[in-house]
C-alpha positions as a printed NumPy array, in Angstrom:
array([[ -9.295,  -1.471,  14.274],
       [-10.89 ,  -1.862,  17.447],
       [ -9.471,  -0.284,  20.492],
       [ -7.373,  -2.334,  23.516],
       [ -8.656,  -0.834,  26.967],
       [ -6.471,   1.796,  28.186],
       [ -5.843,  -0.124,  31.302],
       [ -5.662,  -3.611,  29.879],
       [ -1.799,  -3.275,  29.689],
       [ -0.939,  -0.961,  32.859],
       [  0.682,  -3.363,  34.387],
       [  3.542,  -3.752,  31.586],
       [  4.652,  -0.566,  32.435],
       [  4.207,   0.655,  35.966],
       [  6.576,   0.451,  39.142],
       [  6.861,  -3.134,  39.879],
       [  5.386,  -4.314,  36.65 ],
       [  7.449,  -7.664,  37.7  ],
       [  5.585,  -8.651,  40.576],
       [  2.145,  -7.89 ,  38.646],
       [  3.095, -10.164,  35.802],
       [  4.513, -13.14 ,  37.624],
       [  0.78 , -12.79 ,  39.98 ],
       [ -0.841, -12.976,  36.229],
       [  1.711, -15.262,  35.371],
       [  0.148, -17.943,  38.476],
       [ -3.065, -17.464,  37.722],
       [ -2.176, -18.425,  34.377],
       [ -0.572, -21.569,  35.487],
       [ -3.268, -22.234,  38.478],
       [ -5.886, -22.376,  35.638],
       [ -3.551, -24.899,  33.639],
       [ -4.593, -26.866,  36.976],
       [ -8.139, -26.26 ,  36.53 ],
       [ -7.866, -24.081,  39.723],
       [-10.208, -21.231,  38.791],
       [ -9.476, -19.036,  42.172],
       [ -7.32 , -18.338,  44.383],
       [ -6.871, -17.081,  47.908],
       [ -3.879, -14.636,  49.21 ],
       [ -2.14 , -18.32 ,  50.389],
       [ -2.647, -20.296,  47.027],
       [ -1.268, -17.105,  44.921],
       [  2.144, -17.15 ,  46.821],
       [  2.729, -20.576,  46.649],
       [  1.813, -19.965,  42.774],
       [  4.4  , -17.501,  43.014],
       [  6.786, -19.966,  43.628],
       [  5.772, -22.095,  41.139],
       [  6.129, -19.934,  38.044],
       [  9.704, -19.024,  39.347],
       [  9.53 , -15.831,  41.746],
       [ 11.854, -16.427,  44.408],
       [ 11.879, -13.245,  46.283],
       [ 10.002, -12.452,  49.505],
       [  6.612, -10.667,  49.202],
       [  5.   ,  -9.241,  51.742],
       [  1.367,  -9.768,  52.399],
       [  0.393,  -6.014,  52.124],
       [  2.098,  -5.879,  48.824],
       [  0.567,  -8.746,  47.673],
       [ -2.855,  -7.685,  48.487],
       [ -1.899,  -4.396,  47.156],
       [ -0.703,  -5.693,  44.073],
       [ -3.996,  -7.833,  43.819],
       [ -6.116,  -4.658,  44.59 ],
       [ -4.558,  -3.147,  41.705],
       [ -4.811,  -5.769,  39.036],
       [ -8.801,  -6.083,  40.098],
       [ -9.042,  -2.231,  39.915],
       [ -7.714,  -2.649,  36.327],
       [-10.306,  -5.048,  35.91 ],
       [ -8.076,  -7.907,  35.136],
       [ -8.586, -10.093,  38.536],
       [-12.177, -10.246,  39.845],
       [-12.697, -10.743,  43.729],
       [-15.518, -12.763,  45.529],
       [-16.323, -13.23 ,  48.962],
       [-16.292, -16.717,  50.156],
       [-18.674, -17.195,  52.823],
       [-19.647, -20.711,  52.75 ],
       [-16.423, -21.374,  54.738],
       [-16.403, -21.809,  58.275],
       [-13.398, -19.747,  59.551],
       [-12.528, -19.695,  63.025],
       [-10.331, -16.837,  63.595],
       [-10.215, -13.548,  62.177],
       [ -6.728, -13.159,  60.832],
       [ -7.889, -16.589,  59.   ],
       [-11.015, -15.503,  57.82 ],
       [ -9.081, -12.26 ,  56.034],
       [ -6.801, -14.578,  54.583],
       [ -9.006, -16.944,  52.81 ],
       [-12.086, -14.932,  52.63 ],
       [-11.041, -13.362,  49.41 ],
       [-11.198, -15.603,  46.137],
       [ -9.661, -14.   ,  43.233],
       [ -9.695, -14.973,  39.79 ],
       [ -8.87 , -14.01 ,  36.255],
       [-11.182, -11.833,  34.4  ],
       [-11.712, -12.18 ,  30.537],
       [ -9.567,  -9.343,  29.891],
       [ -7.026, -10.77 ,  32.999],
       [ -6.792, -13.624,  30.221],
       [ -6.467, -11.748,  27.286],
       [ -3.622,  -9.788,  28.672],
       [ -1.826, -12.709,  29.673],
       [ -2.117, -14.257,  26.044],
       [ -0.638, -10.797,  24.851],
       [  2.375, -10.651,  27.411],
       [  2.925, -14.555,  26.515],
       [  2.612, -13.806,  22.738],
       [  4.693, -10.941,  23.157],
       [  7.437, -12.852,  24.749],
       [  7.152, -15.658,  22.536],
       [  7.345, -13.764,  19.139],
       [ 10.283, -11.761,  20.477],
       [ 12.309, -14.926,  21.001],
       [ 10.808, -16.94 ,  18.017],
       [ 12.938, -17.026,  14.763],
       [ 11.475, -17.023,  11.411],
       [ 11.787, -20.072,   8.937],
       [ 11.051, -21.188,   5.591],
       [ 10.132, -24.891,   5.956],
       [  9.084, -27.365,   2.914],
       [  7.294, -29.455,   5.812],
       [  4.497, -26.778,   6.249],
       [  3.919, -27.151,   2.615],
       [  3.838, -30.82 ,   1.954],
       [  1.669, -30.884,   5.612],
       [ -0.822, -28.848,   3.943],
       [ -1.334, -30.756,   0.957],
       [ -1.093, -34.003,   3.151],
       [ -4.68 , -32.298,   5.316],
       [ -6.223, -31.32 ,   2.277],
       [ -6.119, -34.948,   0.876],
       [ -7.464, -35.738,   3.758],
       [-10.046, -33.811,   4.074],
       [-11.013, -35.096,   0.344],
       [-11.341, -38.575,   1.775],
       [-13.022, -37.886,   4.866],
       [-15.988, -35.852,   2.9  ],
       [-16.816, -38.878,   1.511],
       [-17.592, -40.746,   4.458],
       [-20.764, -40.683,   7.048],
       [-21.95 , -38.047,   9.334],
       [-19.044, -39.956,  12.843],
       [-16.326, -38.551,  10.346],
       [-17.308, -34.996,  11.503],
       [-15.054, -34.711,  14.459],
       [-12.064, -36.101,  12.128],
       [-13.223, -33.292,   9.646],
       [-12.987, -31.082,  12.785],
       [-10.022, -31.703,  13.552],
       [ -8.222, -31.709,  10.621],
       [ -9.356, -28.696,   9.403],
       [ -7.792, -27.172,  12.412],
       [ -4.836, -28.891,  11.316],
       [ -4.891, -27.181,   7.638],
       [ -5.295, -24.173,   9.286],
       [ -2.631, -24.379,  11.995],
       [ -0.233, -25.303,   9.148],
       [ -1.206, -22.166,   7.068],
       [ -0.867, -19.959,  10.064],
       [  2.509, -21.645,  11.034],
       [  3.573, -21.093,   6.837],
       [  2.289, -17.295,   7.141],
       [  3.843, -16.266,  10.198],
       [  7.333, -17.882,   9.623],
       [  7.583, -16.459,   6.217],
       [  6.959, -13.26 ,   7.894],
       [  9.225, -13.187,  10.558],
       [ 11.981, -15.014,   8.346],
       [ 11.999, -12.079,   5.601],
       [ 11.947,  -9.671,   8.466],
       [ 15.197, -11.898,   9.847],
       [ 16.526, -11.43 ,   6.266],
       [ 15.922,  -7.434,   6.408],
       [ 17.442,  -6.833,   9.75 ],
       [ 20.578,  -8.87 ,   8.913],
       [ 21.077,  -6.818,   6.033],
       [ 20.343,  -3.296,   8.071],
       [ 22.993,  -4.663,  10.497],
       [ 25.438,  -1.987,  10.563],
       [ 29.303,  -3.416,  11.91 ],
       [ 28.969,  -6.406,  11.505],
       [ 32.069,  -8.818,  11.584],
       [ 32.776, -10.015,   8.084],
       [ 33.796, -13.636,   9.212],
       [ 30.444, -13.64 ,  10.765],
       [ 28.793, -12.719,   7.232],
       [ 30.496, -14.815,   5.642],
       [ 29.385, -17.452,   7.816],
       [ 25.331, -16.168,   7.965],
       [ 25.776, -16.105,   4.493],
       [ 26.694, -19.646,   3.206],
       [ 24.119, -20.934,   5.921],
       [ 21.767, -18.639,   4.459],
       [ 22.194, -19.412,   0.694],
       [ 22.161, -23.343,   1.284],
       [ 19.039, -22.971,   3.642],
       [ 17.403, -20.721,   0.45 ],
       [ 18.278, -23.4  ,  -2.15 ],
       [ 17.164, -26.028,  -0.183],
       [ 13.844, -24.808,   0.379],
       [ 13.798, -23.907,  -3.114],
       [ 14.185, -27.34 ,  -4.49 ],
       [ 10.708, -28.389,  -5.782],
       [  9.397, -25.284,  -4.198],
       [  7.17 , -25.148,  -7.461],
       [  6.295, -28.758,  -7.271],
       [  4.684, -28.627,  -3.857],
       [  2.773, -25.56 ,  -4.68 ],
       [  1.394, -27.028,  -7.414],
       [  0.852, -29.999,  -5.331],
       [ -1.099, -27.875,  -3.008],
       [ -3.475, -26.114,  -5.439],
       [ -4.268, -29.855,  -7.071],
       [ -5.738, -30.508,  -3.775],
       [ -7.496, -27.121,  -2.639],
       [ -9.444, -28.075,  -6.553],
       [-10.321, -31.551,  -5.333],
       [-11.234, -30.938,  -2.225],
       [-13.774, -27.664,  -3.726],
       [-15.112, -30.33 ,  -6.06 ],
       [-16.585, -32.205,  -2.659],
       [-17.685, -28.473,  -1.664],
       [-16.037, -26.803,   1.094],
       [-19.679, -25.551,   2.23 ],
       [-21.004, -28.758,   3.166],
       [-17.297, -29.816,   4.666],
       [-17.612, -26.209,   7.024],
       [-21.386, -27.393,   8.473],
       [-19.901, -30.704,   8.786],
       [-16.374, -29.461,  10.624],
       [-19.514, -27.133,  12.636],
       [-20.976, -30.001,  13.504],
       [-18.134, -31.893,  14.806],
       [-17.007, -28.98 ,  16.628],
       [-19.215, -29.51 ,  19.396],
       [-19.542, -25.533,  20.166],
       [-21.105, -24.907,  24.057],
       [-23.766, -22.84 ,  24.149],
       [-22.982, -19.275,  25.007],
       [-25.526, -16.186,  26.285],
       [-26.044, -14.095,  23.263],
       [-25.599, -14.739,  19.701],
       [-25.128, -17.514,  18.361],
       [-21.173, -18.663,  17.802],
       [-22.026, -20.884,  15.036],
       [-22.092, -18.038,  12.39 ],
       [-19.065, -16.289,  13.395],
       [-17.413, -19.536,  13.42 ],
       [-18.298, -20.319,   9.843],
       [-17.226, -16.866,   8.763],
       [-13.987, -17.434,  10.285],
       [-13.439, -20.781,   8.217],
       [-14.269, -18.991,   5.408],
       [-11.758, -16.279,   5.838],
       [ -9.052, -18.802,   6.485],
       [-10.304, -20.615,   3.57 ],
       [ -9.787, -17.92 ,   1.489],
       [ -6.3  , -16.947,   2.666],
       [ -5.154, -20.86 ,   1.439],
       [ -6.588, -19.992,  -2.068],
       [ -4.873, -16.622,  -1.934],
       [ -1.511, -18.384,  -0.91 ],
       [ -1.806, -21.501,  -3.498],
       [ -4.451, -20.426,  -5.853],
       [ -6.133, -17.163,  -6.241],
       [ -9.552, -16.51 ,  -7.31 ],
       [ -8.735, -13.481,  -9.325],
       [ -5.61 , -14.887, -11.297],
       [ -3.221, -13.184,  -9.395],
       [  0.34 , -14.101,  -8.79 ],
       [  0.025, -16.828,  -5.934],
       [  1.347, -15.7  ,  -2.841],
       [  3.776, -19.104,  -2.459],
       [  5.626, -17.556,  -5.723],
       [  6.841, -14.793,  -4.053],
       [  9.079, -16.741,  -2.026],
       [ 11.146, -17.479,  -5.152],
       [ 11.459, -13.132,  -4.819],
       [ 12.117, -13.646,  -1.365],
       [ 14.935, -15.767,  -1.581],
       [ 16.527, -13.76 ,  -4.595],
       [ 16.567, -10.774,  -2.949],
       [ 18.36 , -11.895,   0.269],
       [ 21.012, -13.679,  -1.689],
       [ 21.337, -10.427,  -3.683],
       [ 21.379,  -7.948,  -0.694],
       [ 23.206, -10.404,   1.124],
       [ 26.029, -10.359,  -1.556],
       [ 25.601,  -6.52 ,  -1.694],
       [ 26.188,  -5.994,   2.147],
       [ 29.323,  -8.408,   2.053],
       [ 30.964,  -6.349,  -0.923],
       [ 30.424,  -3.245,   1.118],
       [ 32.062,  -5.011,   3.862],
       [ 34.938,  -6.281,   1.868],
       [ 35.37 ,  -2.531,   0.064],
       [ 35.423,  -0.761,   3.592],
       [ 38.604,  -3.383,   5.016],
       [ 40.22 ,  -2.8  ,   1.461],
       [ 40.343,   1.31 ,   2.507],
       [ 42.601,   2.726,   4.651],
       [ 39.8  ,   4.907,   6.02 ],
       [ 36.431,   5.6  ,   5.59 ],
       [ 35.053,   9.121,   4.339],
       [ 32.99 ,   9.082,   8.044],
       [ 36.606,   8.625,   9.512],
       [ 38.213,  11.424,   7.568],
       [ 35.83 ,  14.068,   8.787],
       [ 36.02 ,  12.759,  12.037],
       [ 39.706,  13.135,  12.35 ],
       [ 39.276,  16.789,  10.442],
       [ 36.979,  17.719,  12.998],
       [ 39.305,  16.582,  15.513],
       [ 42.1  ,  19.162,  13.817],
       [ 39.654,  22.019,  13.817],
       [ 39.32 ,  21.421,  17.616],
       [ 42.867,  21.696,  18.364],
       [ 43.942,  24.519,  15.86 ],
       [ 45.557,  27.66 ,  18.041],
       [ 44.346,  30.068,  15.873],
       [ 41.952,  31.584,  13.501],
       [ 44.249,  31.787,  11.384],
       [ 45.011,  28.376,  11.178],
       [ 41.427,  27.251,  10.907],
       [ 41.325,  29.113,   7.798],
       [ 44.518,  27.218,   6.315],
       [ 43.187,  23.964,   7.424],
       [ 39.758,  24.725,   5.483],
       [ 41.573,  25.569,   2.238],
       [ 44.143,  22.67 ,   2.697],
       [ 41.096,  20.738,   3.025],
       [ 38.485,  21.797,   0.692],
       [ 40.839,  24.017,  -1.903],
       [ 37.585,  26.828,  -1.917],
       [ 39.466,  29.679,  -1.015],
       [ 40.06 ,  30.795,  -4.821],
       [ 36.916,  32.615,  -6.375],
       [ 36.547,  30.214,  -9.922],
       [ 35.022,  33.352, -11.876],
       [ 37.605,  35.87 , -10.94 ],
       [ 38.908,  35.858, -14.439],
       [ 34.906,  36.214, -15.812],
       [ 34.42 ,  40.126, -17.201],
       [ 31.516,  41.989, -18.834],
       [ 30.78 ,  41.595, -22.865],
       [ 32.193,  45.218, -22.937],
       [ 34.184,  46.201, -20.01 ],
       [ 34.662,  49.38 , -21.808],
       [ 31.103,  50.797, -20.341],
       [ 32.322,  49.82 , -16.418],
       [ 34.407,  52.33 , -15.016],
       [ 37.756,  50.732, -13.301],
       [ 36.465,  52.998, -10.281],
       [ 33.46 ,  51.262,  -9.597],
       [ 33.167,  49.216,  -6.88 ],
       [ 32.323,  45.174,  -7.902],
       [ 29.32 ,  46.049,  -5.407],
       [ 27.983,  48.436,  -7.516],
       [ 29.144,  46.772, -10.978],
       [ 26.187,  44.449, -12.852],
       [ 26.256,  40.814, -12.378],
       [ 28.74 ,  38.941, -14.712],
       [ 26.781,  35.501, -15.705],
       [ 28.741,  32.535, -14.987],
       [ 28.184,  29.319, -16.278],
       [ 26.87 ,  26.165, -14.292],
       [ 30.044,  24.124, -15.195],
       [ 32.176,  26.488, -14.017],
       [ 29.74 ,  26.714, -10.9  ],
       [ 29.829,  22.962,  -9.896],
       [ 33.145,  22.169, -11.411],
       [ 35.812,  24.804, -11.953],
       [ 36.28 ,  23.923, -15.366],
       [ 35.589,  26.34 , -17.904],
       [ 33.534,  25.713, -21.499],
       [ 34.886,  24.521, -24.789],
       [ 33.283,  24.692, -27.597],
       [ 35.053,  22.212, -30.418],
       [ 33.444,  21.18 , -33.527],
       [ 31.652,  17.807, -32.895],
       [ 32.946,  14.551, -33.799],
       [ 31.257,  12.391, -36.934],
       [ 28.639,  10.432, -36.11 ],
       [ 29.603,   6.96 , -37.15 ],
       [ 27.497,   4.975, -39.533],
       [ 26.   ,   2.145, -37.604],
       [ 23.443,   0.631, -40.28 ],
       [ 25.712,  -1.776, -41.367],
       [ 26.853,  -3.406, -38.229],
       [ 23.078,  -3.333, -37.079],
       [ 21.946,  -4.871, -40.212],
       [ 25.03 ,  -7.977, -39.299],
       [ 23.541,  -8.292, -35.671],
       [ 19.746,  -8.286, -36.586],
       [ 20.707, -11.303, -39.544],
       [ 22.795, -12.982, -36.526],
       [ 19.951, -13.219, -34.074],
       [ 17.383, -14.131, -36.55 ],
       [ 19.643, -16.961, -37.542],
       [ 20.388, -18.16 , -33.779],
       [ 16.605, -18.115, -33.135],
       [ 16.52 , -20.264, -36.739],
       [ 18.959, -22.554, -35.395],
       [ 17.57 , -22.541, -31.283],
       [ 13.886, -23.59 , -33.482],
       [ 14.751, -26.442, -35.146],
       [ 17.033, -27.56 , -31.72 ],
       [ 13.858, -27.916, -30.081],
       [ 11.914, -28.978, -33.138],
       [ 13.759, -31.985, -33.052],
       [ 14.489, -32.99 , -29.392],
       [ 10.792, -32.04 , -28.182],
       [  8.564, -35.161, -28.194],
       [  4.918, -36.241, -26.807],
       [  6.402, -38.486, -24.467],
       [  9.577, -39.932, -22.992],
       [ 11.47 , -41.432, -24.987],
       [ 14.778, -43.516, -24.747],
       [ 18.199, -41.34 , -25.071],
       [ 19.199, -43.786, -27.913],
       [ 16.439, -42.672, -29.957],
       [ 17.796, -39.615, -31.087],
       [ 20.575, -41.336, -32.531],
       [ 22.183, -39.093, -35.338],
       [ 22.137, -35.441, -34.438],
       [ 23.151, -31.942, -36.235],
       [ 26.608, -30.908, -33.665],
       [ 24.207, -27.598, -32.777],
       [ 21.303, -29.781, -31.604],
       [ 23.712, -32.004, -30.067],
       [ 24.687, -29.313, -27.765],
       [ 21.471, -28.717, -26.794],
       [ 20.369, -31.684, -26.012],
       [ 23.944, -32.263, -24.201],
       [ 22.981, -28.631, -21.837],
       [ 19.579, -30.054, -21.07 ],
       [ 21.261, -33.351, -20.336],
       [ 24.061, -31.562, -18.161],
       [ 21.215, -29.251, -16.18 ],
       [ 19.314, -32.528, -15.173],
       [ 22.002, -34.815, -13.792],
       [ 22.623, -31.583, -11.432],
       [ 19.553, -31.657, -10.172],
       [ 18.451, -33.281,  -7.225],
       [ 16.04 , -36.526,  -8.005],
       [ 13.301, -36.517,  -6.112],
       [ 11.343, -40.157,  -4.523],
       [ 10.751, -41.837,  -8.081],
       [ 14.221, -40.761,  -9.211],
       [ 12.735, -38.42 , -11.57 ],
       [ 15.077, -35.701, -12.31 ],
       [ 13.278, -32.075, -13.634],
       [ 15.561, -28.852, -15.057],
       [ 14.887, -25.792, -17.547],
       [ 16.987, -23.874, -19.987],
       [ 18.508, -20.429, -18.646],
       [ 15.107, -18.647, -19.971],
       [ 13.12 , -21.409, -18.295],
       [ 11.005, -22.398, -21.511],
       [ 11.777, -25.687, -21.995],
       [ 12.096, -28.349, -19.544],
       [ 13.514, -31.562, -19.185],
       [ 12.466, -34.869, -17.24 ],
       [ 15.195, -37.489, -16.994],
       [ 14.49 , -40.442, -15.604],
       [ 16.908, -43.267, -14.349],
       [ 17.309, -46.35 , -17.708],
       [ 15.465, -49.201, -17.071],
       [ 17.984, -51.402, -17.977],
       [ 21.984, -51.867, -18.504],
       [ 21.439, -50.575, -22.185],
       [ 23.933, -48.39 , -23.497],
       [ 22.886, -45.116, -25.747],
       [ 25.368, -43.915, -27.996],
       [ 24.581, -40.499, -30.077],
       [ 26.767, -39.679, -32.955],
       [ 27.425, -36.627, -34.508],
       [ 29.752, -34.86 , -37.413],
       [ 32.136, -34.097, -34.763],
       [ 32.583, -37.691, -32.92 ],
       [ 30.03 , -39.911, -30.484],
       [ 28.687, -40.082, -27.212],
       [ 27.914, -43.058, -25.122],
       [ 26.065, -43.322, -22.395],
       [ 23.716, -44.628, -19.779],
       [ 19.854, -44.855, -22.163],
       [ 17.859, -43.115, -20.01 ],
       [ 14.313, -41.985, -20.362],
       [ 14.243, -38.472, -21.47 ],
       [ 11.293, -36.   , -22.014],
       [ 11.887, -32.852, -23.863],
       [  8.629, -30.131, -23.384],
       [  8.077, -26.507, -23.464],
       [  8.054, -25.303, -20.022],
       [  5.074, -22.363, -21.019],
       [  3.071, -24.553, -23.69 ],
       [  3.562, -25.332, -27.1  ],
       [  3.785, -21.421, -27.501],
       [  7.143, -21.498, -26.031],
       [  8.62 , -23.248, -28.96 ],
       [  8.96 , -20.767, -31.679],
       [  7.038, -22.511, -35.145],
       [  9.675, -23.639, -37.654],
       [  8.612, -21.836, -40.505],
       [  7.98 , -18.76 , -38.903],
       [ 12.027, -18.93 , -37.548],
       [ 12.848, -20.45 , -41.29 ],
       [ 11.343, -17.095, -42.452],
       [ 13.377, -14.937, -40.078],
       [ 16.491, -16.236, -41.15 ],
       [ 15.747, -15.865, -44.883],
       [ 15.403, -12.175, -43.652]])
């Protein structure tokens, strides 16, 4: 990491680090104005402008300039193409100070400083669909002529910016989560609160969280197929750099792209089949509904006590402090603790026969005492153990149960899976135990939230088979009979898949063969 000059930040910290940042601070705004110096007159009215009301002095004001150009942050010139025609004028605007390039860096750090401090983190689906939106375009633009290169520009700054903005708030809204959690007293109306908000803000985010990812990664492959080489020299192009002293910008400018690029495929779609990064928001979100669920109980469990165990040794410390006597310290610690007793006073040697009475339990050998006895006061013993029950039976029952429920869970999906979607009427007679899973799949989409084309999307508890409903497209009727009665209903389009391939549907003999045993 490279280092920050030692003096760069002085200013933060010294006596009247106020006045030195509000004189950065209007230089800062001066240069908004395309004023690139300033004289002793121009920097207090700037001093006004960026809100410092109180009275300056003009040797403190040149003092505090001396010191931010002696930390290199101001630079000073000597105007002498004015014609000034007293002296007391000529040492007022004589000197033109301006802001150095680390004067300008520092001020970006104070300002980011200040801005990340008061900044709080959040998970938005806009970032995400923004991203793909910039991608797609950058797909079209690569197909038009060399005046598309400052739209190419531009929106890959875009893509960027919206990466950036989907990094940062993720990481400031997980730290959010983390401190919440840490919070130590906190009012348990106000958890309760922070809680609900919380929960609803995770699930909404997480609705089609998956969707949009994959959304993304469609387009980071299309818009590789145009090459993202000749899109970079074309963005290079349209960027316009100046020409700077030195080396040339254009290759550290095209590594940077290239970087960036490579963080996108790292968040969306990674080159080394890793996990992508915009899964482990799903993680994200469970944990802080878990943790925050976790603090709340704790919470709820310390109003349910009468007192905490940090209270009762508070309030026994307090008794220690106001005991008379020694004496009744000592009571108060066995009242308290009960250790007064020795627990292997009853303990003697395998023959006490060979110790004299007269010897002094100084002197004596060491009687071995046991560790329960040690940790617990209880002493050993030793019983004849119980039978150990015969469990083949019952495990031979359980292993023929689940082999038939995976039997029966096979053919469910056997029949209700299709190649396409197909009308709800269509399955028309069904076993009752396929008829209940079709009728959970059924009950999982309607709770889900359509999305533009109405299209509703939901999984089974293990997540390998999915659903797609989609509204009927008509005033038809579906009725589905069983052995146990009917069901009518609105026909609508269902599609029945595995969620993880074909694999995720267990083959029907192989299940048949399971529960023959």
């Amino acid at each position: 990491m490279r280092r920050v000059p030692p003096e760069m930040f002085r200013f933060t910290t010294v006596e009247r680090s106020d006045l030195y940042g509000a004189v950065l601070d209007a230089f800062g705004a001066a240069g908004e104005h395309l004023e690139t110096a300033l004289g002793l007159d121009a920097v207090r009215e700037r001093l006004r402008g960026v809100g410092w009301a109180a009275a300056v002095e003009d040797e403190d004001l040149q003092e505090t300039l001396r010191k931010l150009v002696q930390w290199e942050l101001l630079d000073v010139v000597h105007n002498h193409a004015e014609n000034y025609r007293t002296a007391e004028e000529y040492e007022r605007r004589n000197l033109q100070y301006s802001l150095t390039r680390r004067g300008e860096a520092a001020l970006a750090g104070v300002r980011q400083a200040l801005e990340v401090l008061a900044s709080t983190g959040a998970l938005q689906t806009a970032v995400l669909e923004a991203i793909a939106d910039r991608l797609d375009e950058l797909c079209l633009l690569s197909g038009e002529p060399a005046p598309a290169d400052r739209r190419i520009f531009s929106t890959l700054r875009e893509l960027e910016g919206h990466l950036d903005a989907l990094v940062e708030n993720t990481k400031a809204f997980n730290g959010e989560l983390q401190r919440l959690v840490r919070a130590e007293g906190a009012d348990m109306e106000v958890f309760r609160e922070v809680k609900s908000a919380t929960v609803a803000y995770l699930q909404e985010f997480l609705v089609n969280l998956d969707r949009r990812g994959q959304a993304v990664a469609a387009a980071v492959d299309r818009v590789e197929e145009r090459g993202v080489a000749v899109l970079r020299e074309r963005a290079l192009r349209g960027a316009e750099l100046p020409p700077v002293a030195g080396e040339d910008p254009a290759a550290g400018w095209l590594e940077s792209r290239r970087a960036r690029w490579a963080g996108l495929r790292a968040w969306f779609l990674p080159d080394d089949g890793a996990r992508p990064r915009i899964e482990h928001l799903h993680d994200i979100a469970r944990r802080a509904i878990v943790s925050l669920l976790q603090v709340l109980e704790r919470i709820n469990e310390s109003r349910r006590r009468s007192s905490s165990a940090v209270q009762d040794f508070r309030e026994l410390a307090r008794w220690f402090s106001a005991a008379p006597e020694e004496a009744d310290l000592h009571r108060l610690w066995s009242a308290a603790f009960g250790l007064g007793p020795a627990r292997h006073a009853h303990l003697a040697h395998s023959d006490p026969e060979l110790i004299p009475s007269s010897r002094s339990w100084s002197e004596a050998p060491p009687v071995a005492v046991s560790a329960l006895l040690r940790t617990s006061g209880r002493t050993e013993r030793f019983t004849r153990t119980a039978r150990v029950r015969d469990v083949t039976a019952v495990r031979a029952e359980r292993a023929a149960r689940a082999r038939a429920e995976r039997a029966e869970l096979a053919r469910a999906w056997q029949v209700l899976e299709g190649d396409g979607p197909v009308r709800l009427s269509s399955f028309g007679v069904l076993d009752p135990a396929v008829f209940d899973r079709l009728l959970d799949l059924l009950g999982r989409a309607l709770s889900a939230r359509p999305d533009a084309g109405g299209l509703r999307r939901a999984t089974t508890g293990d997540g390998r088979v999915e659903i797609a409903l989609s509204p009927p497209p008509d005033e038809r009727t579906a009725v589905l009979r069983t052995a146990k009665g009917s069901l009518a209903g609105p026909d609508y389009l269902v599609h029945i898949t595995a969620a993880g391939g074909t694999a995720a549907f267990p083959a029907r003999h192989t299940a048949q063969q399971e529960a023959a045993g």
